[in-house]
C-alpha positions as CSV (number, residue, x, y, z in Angstrom):
1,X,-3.2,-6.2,-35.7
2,X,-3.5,-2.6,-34.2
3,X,-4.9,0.8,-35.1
4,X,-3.8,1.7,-38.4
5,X,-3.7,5.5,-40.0
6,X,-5.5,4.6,-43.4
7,X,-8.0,2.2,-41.6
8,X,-8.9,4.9,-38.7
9,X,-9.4,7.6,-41.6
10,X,-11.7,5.3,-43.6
11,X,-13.7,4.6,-40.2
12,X,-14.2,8.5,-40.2
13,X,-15.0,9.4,-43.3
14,X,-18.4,6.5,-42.8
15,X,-19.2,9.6,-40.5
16,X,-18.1,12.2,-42.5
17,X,-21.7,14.0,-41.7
18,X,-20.6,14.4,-38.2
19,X,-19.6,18.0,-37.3
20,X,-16.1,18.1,-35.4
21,X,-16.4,14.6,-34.1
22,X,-12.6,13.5,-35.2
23,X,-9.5,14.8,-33.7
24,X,-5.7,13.4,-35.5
25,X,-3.1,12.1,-33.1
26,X,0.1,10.0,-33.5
27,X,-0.9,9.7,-37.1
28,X,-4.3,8.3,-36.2
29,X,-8.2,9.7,-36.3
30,X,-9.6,9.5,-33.3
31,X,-13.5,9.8,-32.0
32,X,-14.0,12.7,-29.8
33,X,-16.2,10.9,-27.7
34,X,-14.8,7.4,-26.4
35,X,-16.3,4.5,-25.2
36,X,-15.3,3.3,-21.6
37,X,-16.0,0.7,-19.2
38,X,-15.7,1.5,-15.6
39,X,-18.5,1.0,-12.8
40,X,-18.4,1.8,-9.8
41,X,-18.5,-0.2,-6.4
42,X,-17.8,-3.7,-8.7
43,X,-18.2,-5.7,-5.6
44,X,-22.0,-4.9,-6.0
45,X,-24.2,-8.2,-7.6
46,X,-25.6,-6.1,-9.8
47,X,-22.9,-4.8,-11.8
48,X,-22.6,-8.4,-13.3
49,X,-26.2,-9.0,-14.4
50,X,-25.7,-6.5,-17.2
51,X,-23.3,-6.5,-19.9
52,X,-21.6,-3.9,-22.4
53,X,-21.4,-5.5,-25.3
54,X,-24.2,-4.4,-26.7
55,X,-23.5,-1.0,-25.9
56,X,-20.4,-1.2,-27.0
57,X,-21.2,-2.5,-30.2
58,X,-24.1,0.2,-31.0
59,X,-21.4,2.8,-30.2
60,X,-19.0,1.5,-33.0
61,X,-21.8,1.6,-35.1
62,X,-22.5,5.4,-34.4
63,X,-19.4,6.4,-35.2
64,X,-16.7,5.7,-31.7
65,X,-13.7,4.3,-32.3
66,X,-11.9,4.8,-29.1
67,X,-12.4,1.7,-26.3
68,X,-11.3,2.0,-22.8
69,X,-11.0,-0.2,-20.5
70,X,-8.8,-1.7,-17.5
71,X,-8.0,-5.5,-16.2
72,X,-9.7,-4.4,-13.2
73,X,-12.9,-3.1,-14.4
74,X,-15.6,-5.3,-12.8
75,X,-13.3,-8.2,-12.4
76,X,-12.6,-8.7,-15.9
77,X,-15.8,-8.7,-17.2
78,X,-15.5,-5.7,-19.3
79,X,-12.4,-6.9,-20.9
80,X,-14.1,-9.8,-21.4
81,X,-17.3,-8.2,-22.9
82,X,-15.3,-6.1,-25.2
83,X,-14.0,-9.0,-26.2
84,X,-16.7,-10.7,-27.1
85,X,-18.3,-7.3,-28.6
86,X,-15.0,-7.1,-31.1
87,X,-15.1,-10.8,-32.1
88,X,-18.8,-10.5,-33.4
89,X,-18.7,-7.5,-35.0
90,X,-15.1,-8.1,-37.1
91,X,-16.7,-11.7,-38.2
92,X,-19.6,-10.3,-39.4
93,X,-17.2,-7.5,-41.3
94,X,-19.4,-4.6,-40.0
95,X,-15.2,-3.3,-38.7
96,X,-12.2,-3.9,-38.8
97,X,-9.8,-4.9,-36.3
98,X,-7.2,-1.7,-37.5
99,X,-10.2,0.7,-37.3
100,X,-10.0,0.8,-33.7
101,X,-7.9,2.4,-30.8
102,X,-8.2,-0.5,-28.0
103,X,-7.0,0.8,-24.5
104,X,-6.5,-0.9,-21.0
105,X,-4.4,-0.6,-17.8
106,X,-2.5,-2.0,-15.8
107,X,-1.5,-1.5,-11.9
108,X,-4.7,-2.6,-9.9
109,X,-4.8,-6.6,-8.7
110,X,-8.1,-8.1,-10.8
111,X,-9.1,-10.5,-9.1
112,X,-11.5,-12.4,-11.3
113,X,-15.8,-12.8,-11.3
114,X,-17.1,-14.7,-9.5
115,X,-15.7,-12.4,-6.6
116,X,-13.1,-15.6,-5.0
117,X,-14.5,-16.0,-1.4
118,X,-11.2,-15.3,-0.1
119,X,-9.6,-12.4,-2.0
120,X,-6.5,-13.0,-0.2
121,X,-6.5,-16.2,-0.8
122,X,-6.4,-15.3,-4.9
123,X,-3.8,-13.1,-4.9
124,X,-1.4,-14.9,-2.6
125,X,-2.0,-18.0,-5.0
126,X,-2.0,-15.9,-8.5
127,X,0.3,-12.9,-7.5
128,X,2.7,-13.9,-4.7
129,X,3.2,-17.7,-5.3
130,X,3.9,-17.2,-9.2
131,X,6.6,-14.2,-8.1
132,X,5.0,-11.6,-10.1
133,X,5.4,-9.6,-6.6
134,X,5.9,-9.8,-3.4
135,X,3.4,-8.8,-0.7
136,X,5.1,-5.7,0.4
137,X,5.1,-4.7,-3.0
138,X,0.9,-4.4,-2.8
139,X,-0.5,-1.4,-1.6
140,X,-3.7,-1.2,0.1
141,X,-4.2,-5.1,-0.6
142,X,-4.7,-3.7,-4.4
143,X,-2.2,-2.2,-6.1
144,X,0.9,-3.5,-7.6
145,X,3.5,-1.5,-10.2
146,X,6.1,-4.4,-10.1
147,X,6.9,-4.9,-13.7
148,X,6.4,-9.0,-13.4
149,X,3.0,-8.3,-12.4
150,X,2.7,-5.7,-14.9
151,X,3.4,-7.7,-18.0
152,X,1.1,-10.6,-16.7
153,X,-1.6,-7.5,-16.5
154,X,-1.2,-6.7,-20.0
155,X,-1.1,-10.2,-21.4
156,X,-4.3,-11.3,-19.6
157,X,-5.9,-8.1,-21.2
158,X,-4.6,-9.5,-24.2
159,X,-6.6,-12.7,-23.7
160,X,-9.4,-11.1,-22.3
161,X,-9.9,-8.7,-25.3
162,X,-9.1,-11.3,-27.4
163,X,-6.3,-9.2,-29.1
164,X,-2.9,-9.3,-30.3
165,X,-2.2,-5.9,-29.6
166,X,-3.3,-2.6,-27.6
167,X,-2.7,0.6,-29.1
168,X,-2.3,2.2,-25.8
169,X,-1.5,0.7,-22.3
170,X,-1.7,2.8,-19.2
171,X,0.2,2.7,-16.0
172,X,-2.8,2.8,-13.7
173,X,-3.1,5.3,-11.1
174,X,0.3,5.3,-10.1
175,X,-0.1,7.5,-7.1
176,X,-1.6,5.2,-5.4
177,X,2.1,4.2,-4.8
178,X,3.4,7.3,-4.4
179,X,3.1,8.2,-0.3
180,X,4.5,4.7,0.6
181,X,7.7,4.5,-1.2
182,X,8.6,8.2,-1.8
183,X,9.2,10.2,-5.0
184,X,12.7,9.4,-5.5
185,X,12.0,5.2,-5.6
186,X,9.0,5.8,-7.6
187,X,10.9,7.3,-10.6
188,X,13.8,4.7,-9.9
189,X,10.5,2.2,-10.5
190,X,9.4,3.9,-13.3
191,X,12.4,3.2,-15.6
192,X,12.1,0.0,-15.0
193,X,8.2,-0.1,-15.7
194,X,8.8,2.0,-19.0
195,X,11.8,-0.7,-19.7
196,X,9.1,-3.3,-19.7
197,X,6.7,-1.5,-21.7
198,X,9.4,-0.3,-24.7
199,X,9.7,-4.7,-24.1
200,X,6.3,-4.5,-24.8
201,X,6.5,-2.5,-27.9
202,X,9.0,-4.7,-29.3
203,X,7.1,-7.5,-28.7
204,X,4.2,-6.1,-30.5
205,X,2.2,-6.1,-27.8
206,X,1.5,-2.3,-27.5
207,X,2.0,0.4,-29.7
208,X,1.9,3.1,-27.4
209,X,1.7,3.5,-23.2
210,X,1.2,6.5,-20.7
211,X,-0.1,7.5,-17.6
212,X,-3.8,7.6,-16.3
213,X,-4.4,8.8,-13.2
214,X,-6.6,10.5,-10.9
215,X,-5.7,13.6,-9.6
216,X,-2.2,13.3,-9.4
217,X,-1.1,16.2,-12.2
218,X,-3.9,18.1,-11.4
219,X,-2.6,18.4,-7.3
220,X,-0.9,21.5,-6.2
221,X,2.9,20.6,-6.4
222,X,3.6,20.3,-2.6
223,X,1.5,17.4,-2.2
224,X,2.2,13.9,-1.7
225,X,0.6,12.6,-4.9
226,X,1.2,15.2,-7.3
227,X,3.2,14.1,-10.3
228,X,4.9,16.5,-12.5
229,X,4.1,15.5,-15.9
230,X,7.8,16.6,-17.7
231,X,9.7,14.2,-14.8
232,X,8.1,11.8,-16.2
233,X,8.5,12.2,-19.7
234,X,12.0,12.6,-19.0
235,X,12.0,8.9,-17.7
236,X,10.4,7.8,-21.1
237,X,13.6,10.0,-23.2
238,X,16.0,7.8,-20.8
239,X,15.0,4.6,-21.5
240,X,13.4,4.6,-24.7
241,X,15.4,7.6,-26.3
242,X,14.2,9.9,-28.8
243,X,11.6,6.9,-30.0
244,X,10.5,6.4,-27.2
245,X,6.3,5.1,-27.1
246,X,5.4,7.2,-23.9
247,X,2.7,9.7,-26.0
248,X,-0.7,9.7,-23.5
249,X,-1.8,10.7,-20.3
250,X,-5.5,9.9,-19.0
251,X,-7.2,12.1,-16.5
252,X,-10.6,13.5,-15.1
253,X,-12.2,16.1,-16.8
254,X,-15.6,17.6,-16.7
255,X,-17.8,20.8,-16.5
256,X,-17.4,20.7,-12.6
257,X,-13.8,19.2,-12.8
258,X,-12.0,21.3,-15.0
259,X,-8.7,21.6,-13.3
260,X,-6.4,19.8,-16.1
261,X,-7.5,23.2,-18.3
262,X,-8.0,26.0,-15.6
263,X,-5.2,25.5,-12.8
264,X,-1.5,25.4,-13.9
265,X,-0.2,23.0,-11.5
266,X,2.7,21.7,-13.6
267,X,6.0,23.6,-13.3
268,X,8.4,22.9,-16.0
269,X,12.1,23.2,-16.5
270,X,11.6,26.8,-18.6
271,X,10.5,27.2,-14.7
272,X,6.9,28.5,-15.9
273,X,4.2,26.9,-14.1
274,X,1.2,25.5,-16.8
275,X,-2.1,23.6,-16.6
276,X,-1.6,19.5,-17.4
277,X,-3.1,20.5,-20.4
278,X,-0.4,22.6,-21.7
279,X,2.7,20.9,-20.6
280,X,0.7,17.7,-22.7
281,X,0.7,20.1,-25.8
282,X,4.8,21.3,-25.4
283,X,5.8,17.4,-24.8
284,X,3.4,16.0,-27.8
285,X,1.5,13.9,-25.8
286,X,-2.2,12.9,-26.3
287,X,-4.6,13.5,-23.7
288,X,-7.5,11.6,-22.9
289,X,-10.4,12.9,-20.3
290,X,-12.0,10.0,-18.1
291,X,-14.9,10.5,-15.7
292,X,-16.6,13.5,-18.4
293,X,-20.1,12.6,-16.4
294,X,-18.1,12.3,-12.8
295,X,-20.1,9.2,-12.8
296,X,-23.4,11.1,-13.1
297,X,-23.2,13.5,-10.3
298,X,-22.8,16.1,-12.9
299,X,-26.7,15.6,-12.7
300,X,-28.2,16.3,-9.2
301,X,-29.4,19.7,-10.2
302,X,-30.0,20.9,-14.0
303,X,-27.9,23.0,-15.9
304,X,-28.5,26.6,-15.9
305,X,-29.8,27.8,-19.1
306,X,-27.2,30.3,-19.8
307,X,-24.9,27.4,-20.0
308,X,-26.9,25.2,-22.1
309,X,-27.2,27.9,-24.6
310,X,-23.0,29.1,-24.7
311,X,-23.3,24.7,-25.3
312,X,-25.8,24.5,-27.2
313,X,-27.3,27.9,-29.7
314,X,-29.0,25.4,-32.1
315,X,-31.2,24.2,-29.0
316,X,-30.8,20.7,-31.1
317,X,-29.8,19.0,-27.7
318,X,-32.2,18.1,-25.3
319,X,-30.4,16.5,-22.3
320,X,-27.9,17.7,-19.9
321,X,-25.9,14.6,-20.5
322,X,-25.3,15.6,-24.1
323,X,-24.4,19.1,-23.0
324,X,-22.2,17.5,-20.5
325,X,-20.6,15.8,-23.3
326,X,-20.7,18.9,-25.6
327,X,-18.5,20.7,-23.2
328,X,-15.6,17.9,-22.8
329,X,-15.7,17.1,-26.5
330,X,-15.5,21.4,-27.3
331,X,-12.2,21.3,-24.9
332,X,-9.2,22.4,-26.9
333,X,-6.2,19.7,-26.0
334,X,-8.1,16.6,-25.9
335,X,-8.0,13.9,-28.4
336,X,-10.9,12.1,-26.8
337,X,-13.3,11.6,-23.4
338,X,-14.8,8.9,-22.1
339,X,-18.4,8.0,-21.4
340,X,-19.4,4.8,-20.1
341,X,-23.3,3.5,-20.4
342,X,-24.8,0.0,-20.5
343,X,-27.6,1.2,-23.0
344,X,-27.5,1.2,-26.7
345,X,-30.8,4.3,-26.9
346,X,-27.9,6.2,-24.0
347,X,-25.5,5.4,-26.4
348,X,-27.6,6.5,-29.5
349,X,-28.7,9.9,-27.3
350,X,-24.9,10.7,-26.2
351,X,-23.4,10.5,-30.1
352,X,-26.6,12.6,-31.2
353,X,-23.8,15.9,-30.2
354,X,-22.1,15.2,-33.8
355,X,-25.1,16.7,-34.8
356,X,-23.9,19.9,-34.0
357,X,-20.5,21.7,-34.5
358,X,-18.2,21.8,-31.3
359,X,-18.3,24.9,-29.6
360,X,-15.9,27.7,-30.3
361,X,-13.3,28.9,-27.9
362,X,-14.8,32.2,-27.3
363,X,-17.5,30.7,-26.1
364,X,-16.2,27.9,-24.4
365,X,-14.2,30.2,-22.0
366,X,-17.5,32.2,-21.4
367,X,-18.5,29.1,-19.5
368,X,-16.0,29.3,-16.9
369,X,-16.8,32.7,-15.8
370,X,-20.2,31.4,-15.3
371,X,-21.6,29.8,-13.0
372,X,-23.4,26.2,-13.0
């Protein structure tokens, strides 16, 4: 089972009170506002005491209907809790299984909680000795785009979600690769990772796959990690031809990392240059912003008033998260951003923005000739 068009629609229209918290992609209806799954530093104790499930569940319940998430994340444990989130809530029938759009990643080794004494140890024994790759095909002692390793990635996040199928896969910060083996093997490697994932597709064990990365289309073009967003497309028209299931990218955006809508650092073959943003929109792909509270340093200092009224002119919202999240979800050429909290009243507080309509693009654009 997997996302369905008539199934995401009915999930909306349970919310149809919400102002301009939908968005239509690829057929389906997407919240505006996602739920995702990262924390930071994972190798910290107490990042395991807590868990998202019941988060995640008060978020489905409030109207989300987009979960992100990555094998990596916390060692698992967030697959895991989503998991277990899904299982409850589709047995007790408060949703369905096809009302959903389920997302992970794949590229980062895992490991597994409890943190394995001897990390080495672990991935010589789970990575090198079952030949899903070989040790100069890790970077950094943590990343891995062999496809072997790849499909194992996307199977375990199978098992761990307790899932037949993700509606979206993501190649996984693929950059991170990009300064050891040189542009020219990295798109020879990319066929053969998009190869696997058509595989994939065929299988039924992804609908859809794409890039998430950090900054790597948001880079000026001359440096090493910078990925030009049409190269890569082309690589999905190769191998999987005009049907091909290439149709996201994933990257940062926020209201003091607006780069993927302000800087047009994506040259095409009409030899323009655009913003990420834009070349998404001529190729038809979906974009989805991560990071839209940079991990709460949004918040060191309060938002200037000005800006919390171009946000905000109902003066219905009463945090600076919510305006943080009014900004990202009032972006034009996003289907959805991510926010990630381990608190169902944070939860409750962040999808209280519905409330109010999305703000126009007149306004919106006001805000970058302002400052914070």
């Amino acid at each position: 089972m997997y996302a369905t068009p008539n199934a995401t629609y009915n999930f909306a229209k349970r919310f149809s009170h919400y102002k301009d918290f939908y968005a239509r992609f690829d057929g389906l209806i997407i919240s505006k506002l996602g739920f995702g799954t990262f924390k930071k530093e994972p190798y910290k104790e107490e990042n395991y005491i807590f868990s998202y499930a019941q988060a995640l569940k008060t978020a489905i319940l409030n109207g989300i209907n987009l979960i992100d998430t990555a094998i990596n994340y916390r060692y698992q444990q967030s697959e895991k809790e989503i998991g277990e989130a899904l299982s409850e809530l589709i047995l007790k029938g408060e949703v369905k299984r096809e009302e959903l759009v389920i997302c992970s990643k794949g590229g980062f080794i895992p490991l597994e909680f409890p943190f394995p004494e001897n990390p080495y140890e672990w991935i010589t024994k789970n990575i090198i000795e079952k030949e899903l790759a070989t040790q100069e095909e890790i970077e950094l002692d943590q990343h891995c785009i062999n496809p072997k390793f790849l499909r194992y990635s996307c199977e375990q996040s199978l098992k761990n979600l307790q899932v037949e199928c993700l509606d979206i896969y993501f190649l996984h910060n693929p950059e991170t690769q990009l300064t050891k083996i040189g542009k020219a093997a990295f798109f020879e490697q990319l066929e053969s990772i998009f190869s696997l994932f058509e595989t994939l597709v065929n299988e039924g064990k992804i609908r859809a796959y794409g890039l998430a990365v950090w900054n790597a289309f948001s880079y000026e073009q001359s440096n090493a990690e910078h990925i030009n967003i049409e190269e890569v497309y082309d690589v999905a028209c190769k191998v999987g031809g005009i049907g091909h299931h290439f149709k996201y990218l994933q990257l940062p955006f926020n209201i003091a990392k607006t780069q993927a809508y302000s800087l047009a650092t994506q040259k095409m073959s009409d030899g323009n240059d655009y913003t990420p943003l834009q070349v998404a929109h001529k190729l038809g792909l979906g974009v989805i912003g991560s990071s839209s509270l940079l991990q709460m340093h949004l918040f060191q200092k309060p938002f200037r008033p000005e800006v919390g009224y171009v946000l905000d002119s109902t003066m219905k919202l009463s945090s600076d998260i919510q305006l943080a999240l009014q900004f990202v979800r009032s972006t034009r050429g996003f289907v959805s951003s991510l926010f990630s909290s381990q608190h169902s009243e944070h939860v409750k507080s962040n999808t209280e923005i519905s409330q109010i309509p999305a703000v126009n693009s007149a306004k919106y654009n006001l805000l970058y000739q302002m400052e914070r």
